[in-house]
C-alpha positions as CSV (number, residue, x, y, z in Angstrom):
1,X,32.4,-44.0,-7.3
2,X,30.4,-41.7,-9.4
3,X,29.5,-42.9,-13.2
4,X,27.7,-40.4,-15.7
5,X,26.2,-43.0,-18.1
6,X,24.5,-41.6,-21.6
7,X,21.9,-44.2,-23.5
8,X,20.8,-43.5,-27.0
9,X,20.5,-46.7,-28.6
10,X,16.9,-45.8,-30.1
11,X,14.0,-43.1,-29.4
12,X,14.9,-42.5,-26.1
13,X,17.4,-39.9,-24.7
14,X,18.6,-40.7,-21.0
15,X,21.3,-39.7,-18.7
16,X,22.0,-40.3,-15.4
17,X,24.8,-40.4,-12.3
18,X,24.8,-43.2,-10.5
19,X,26.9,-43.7,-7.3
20,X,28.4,-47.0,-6.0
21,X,30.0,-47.4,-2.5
22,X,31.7,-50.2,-1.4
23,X,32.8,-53.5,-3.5
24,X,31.0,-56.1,-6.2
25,X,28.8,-57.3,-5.6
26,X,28.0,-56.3,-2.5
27,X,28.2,-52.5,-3.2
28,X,25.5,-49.9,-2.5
29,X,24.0,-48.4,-5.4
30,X,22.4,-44.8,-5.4
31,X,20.4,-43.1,-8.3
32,X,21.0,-40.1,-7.7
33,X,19.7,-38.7,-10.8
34,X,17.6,-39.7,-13.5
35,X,16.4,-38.0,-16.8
36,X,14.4,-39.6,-20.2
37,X,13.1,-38.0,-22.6
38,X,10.9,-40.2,-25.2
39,X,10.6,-39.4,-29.1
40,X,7.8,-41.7,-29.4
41,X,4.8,-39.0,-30.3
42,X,7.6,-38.1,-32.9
43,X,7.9,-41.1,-34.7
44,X,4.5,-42.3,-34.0
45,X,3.9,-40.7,-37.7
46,X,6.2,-43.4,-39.0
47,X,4.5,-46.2,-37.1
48,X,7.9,-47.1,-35.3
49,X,11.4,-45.7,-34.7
50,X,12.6,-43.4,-37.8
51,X,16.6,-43.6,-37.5
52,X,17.5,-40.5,-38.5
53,X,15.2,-38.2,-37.0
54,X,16.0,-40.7,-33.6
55,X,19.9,-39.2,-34.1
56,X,18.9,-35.4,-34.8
57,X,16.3,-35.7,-31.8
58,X,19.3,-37.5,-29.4
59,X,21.8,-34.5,-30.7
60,X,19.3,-31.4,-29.8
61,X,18.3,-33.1,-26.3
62,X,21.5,-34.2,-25.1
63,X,23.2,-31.3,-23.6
64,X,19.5,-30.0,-21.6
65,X,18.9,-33.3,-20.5
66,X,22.9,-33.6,-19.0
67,X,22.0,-30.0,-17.5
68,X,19.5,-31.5,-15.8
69,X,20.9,-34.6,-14.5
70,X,23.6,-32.9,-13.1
71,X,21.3,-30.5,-11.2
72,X,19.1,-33.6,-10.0
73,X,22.3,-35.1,-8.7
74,X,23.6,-32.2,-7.1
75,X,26.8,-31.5,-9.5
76,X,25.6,-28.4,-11.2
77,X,27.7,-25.8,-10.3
78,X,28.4,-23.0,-12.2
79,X,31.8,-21.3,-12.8
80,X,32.0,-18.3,-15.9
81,X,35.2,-19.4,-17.3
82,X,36.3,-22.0,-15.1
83,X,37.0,-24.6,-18.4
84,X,38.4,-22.8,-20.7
85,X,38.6,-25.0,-24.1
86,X,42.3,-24.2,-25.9
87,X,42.6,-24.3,-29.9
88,X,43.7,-28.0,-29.9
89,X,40.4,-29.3,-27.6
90,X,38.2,-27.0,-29.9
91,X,39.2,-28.6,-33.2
92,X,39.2,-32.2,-32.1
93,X,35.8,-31.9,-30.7
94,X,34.9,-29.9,-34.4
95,X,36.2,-32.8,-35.9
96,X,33.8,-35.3,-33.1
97,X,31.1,-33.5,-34.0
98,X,31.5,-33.2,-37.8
99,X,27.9,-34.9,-38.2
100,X,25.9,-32.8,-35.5
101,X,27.0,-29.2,-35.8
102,X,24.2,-28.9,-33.5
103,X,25.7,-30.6,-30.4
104,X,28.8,-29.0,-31.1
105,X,27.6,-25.7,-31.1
106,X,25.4,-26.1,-27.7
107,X,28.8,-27.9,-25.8
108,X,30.8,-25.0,-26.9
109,X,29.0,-22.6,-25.3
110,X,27.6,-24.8,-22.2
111,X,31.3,-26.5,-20.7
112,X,33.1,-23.4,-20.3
113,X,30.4,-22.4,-17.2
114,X,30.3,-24.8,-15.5
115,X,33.0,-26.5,-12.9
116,X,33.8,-30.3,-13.6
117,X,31.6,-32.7,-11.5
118,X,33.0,-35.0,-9.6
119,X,32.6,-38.1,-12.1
120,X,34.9,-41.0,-12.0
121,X,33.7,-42.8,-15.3
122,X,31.2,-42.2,-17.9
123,X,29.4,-45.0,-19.7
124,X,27.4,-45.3,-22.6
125,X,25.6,-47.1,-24.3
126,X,27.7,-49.0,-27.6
127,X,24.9,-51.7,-28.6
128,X,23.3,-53.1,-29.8
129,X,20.4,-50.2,-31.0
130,X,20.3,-48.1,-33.9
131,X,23.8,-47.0,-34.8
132,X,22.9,-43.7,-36.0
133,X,21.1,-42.9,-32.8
134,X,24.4,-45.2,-30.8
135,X,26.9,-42.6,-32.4
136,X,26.0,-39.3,-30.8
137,X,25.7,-41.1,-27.4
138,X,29.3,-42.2,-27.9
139,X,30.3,-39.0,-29.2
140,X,29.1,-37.6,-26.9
141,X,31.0,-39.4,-23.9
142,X,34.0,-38.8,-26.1
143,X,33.7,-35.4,-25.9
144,X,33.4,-35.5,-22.3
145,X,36.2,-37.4,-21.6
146,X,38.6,-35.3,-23.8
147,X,37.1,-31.9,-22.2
148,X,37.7,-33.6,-18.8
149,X,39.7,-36.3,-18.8
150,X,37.6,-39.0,-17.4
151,X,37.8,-42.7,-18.7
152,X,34.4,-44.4,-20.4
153,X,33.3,-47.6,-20.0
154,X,31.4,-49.0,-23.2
155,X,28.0,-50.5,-22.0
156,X,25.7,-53.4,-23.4
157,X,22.4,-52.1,-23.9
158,X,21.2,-55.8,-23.0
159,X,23.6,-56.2,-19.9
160,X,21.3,-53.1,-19.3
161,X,18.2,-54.6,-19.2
162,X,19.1,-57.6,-17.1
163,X,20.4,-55.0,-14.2
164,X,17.3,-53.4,-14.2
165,X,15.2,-55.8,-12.9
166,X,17.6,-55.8,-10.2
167,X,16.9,-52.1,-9.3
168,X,14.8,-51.7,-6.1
169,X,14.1,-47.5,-5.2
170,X,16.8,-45.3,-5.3
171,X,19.2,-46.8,-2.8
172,X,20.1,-50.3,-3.5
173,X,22.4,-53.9,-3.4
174,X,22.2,-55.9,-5.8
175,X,20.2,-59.2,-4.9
176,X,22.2,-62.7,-3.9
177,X,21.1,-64.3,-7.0
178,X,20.8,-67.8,-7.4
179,X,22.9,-69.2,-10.8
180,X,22.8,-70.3,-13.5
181,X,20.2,-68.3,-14.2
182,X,17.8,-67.9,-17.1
183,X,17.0,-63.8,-18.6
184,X,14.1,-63.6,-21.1
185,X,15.0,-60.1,-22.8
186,X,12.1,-58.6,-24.6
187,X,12.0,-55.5,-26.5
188,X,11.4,-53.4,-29.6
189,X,14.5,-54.3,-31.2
190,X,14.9,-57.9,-28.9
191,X,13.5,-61.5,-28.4
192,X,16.0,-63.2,-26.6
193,X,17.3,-66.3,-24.4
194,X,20.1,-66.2,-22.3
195,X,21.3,-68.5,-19.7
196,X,23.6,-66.4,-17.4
197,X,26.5,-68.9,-15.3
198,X,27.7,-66.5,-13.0
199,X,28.1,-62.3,-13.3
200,X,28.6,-61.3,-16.4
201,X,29.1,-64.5,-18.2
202,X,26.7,-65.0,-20.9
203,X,25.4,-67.3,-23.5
204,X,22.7,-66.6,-25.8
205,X,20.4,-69.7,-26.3
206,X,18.0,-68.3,-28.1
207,X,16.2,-65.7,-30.2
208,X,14.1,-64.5,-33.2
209,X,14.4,-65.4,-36.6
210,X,12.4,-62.3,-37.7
211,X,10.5,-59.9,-35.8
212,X,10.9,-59.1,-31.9
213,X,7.8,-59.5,-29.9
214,X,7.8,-55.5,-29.3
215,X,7.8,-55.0,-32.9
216,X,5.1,-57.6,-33.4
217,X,3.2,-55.5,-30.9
218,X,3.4,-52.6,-33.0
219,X,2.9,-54.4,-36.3
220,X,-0.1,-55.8,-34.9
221,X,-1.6,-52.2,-33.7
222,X,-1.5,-51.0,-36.9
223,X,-3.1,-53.5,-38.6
224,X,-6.2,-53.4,-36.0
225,X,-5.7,-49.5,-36.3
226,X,-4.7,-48.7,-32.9
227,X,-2.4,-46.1,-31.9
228,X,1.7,-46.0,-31.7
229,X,3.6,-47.6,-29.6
230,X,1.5,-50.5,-30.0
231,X,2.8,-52.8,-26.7
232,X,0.4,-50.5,-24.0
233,X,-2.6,-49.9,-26.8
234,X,-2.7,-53.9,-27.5
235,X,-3.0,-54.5,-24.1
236,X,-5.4,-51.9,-23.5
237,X,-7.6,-53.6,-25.8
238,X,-6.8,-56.9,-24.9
239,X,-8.5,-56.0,-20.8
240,X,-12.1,-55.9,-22.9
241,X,-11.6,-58.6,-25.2
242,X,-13.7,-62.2,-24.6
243,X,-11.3,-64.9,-23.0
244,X,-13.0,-67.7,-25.5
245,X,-13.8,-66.0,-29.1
246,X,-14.0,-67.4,-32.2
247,X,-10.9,-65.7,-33.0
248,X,-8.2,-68.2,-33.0
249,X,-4.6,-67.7,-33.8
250,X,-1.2,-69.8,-34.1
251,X,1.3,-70.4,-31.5
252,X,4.4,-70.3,-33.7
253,X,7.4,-72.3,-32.7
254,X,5.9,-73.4,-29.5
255,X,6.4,-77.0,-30.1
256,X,10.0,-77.1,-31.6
257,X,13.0,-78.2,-29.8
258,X,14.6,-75.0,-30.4
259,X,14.7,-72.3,-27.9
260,X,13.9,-69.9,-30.5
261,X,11.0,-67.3,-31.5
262,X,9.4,-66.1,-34.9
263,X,6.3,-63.6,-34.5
264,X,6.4,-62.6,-37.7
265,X,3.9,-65.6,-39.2
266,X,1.6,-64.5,-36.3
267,X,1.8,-60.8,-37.4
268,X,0.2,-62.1,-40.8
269,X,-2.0,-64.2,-39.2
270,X,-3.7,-61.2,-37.7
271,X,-3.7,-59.5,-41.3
272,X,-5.6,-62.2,-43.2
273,X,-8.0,-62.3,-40.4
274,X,-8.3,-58.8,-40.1
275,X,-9.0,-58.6,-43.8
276,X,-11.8,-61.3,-43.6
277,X,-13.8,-59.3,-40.9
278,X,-16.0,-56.6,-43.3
279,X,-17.0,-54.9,-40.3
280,X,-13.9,-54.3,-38.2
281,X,-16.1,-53.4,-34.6
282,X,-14.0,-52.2,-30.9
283,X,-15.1,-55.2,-29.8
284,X,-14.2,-57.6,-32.1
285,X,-10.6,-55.4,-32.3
286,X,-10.5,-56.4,-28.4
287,X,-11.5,-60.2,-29.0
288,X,-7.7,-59.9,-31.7
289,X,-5.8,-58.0,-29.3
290,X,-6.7,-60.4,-26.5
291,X,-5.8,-63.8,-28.6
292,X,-2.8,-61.9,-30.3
293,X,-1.7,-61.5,-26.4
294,X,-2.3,-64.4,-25.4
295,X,-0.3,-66.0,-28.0
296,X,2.5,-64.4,-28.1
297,X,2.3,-65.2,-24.1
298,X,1.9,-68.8,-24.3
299,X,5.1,-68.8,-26.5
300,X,7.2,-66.7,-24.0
301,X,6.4,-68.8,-21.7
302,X,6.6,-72.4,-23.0
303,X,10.4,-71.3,-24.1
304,X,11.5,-69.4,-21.3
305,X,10.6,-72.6,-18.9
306,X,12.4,-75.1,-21.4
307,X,15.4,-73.2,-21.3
308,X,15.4,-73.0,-17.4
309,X,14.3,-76.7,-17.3
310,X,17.3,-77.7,-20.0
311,X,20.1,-75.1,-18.0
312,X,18.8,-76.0,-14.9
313,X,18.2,-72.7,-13.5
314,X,17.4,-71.8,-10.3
315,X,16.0,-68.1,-11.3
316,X,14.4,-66.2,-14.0
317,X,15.5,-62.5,-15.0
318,X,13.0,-60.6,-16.9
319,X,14.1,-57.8,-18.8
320,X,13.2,-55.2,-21.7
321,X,10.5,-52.8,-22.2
322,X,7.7,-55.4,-23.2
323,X,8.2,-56.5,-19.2
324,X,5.7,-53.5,-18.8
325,X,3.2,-55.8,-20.2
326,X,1.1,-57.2,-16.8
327,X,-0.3,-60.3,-18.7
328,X,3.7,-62.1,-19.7
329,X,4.8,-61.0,-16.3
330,X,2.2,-62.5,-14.4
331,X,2.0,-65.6,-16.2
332,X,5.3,-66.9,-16.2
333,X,6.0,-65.8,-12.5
334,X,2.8,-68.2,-11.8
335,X,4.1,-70.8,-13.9
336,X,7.8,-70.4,-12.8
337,X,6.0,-71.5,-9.6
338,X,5.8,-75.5,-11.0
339,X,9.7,-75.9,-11.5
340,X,11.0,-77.0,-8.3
341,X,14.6,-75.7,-9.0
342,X,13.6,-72.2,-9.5
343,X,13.9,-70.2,-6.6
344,X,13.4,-66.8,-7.6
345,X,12.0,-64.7,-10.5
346,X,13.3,-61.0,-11.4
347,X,11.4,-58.3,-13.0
348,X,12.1,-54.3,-13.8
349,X,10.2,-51.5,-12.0
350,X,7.6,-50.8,-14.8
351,X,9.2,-47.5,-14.5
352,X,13.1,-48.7,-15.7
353,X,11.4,-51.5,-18.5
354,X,11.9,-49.6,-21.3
355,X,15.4,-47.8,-22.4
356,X,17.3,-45.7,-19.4
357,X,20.7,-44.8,-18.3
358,X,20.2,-45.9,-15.1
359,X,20.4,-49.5,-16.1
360,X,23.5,-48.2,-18.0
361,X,25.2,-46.7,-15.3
362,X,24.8,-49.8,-13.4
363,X,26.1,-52.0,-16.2
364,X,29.2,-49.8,-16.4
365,X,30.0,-49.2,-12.7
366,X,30.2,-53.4,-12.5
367,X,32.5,-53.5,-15.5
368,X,33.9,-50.8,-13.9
369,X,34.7,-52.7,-10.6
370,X,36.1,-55.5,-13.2
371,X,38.4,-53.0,-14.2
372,X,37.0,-52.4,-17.5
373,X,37.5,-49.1,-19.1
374,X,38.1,-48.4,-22.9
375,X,40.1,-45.8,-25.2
376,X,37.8,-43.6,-26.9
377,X,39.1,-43.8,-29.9
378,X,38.5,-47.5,-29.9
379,X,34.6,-47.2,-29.0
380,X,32.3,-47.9,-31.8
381,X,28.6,-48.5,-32.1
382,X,27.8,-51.7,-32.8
383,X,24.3,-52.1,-34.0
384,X,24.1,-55.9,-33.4
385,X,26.1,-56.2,-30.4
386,X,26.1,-59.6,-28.7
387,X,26.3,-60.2,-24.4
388,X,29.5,-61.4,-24.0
């Protein structure tokens, strides 16, 4: 099976094919393409993720990038003429598009040369994300699946992430993993907890109250006056900062017997200190960005072993693009090291942390082999989406 899977859930625009041969969850998986293109120098102005200029962005891109995936994988093929779009097709995709004239306008004039790849599903991303940015994604796949008939599977954005950590190169099976398992999803838009039972069944157990630790990340960069996205720049910093300063910060929530997160408080912590320090020096910036770090570490880490303590979990799935950051990953792989139950710990390619279709396309080929598809017209974004 072939899947085309679109993900524009925020500021990045990706699109990929990837193939699956044999059954779940045993099957093969091949990437055999993959294409991103990132928005962040554009919204770096804004100091995080501007909606609407994340939709136009998604809407220009789309169509190039889809050229190019369907060149990497080998499904480009050009045919003046071959898909010839009738009156009817043309005014239901005018009436798709009614919002990004733009889109429109490039699809028009790029599916009528080329001949129909050989795609047995499409997915895309529905949510949770930005539902501006979610809607030309899902648009798009709409459109595609009216021009050529092909049936779309709605993906979970989150579902995403906990797939990617399964990814190993570009020819893979999915690992025999060891549940229940605990994931520890951590993002821009995400802080959260879930205890996963089996394939696909899911239960949230915890999460924020205010602020994912990605957007804390950022927050907290602009306050020491680093550069956007904040998550690499902090950590950056945080390499030359002294492992003992004087600058102390709050652990929030460590302590409770909740499973859940608040960074917000910490975020503010940083501010009044910052505003204390009359001389604001790269070294003393370092000494911040190392406690802030540190922090926000011990706090992952104190929850994400409760919950695999309390569920009894015999592995740990790490997932979201705030896995890129070597200091969280490292420290609760050593500490997942003192539980005797857990048996294995999972964490993305530093190259698939952050937002991609691949991770889609994965997520919808196994709903896929569930027998999951959807009617177009009943796909919406949902900008709060839950795992189910």
């Amino acid at each position: 099976m072939n899947i085309l899977a679109i993900e524009t859930s925020c500021d990045e625009t990706a699109v990929s094919v990837v193939s699956a041969e044999g059954h779940f969850p045993r099957a093969t998986y091949t990437v055999r393409a993959n294409v991103i293109l990132s928005q962040a120098k554009l919204h770096a102005r804004y100091g995080g993720v501007f909606p609407n200029l994340a939709k136009r962005e998604h809407a220009k891109n789309l169509v190039p990038l889809f050229r190019e995936t369907l060149t990497q994988a080998k499904m480009y093929a050009e045919d003046e003429g071959s898909q010839t779009l009738d009156a009817q097709t043309k005014d239901k995709l005018t009436k798709l598009f009614e919002r990004e004239p733009e889109l429109l306008k490039q699809l028009l004039i790029f599916i009528p040369t080329i001949k129909k790849p050989l795609l047995d599903a499409i997915a895309v991303t529905h949510g949770p994300g930005l539902e501006p940015a979610l809607w030309v994604g899902i648009n798009f796949a709409k459109a595609l699946s009216l021009v050529w008939n092909i049936p779309i599977v709605p993906a979970n954005h989150m579902e995403g992430h906990i797939f990617s950590a399964f990814v190993s190169g570009d020819t893979f099976i999915l690992p025999e993993v060891a549940f229940p398992a605990v994931a520890l999803l951590i993002s821009g838009g995400h802080t959260e907890l879930v205890v996963i039972r089996d394939w696909m069944r899911y239960e949230r157990v915890g999460e924020t109250r205010d602020d994912a630790v990605g957007e804390a990340f950022d927050k907290v960069a602009r306050i020491l006056g680093l550069p956007y996205p904040g998550g690499p720049e902090i950590s950056r910093a945080a390499a030359k900062g002294a492992p003992n300063s004087e600058y102390k910060l709050p652990r929030p929530m460590i302590a409770t017997s909740d499973l859940d997160f608040s960074f917000s408080g910490l975020k503010t912590a940083v501010l009044y200190m910052v505003k204390k320090i009359p001389n604001l020096t790269e070294e003393i910036k370092a000494d911040i960005a190392r406690e802030f770090e540190t922090a926000v570490t011990d706090v992952l880490v104190k929850k994400t072993l409760e919950a695999a303590k309390r569920y009894g979990a015999r592995t740990i799935i790490l997932g979201g693009g705030v896995t890129a950051n070597k200091t969280i990953v490292k420290a609760i792989r050593t500490t997942a090291q003192t539980l005797s139950g857990v048996t294995s710990v999972y964490t993305p390619d530093p190259k698939l942390s952050g937002d991609n279709a691949v991770m889609i396309g994965i997520a919808g080929l196994t709903r896929l082999f569930a027998g999951e598809t959807a009617k177009p017209h009943t796909i919406k974004a949902h900008g709060t989406l839950l795992l189910s």
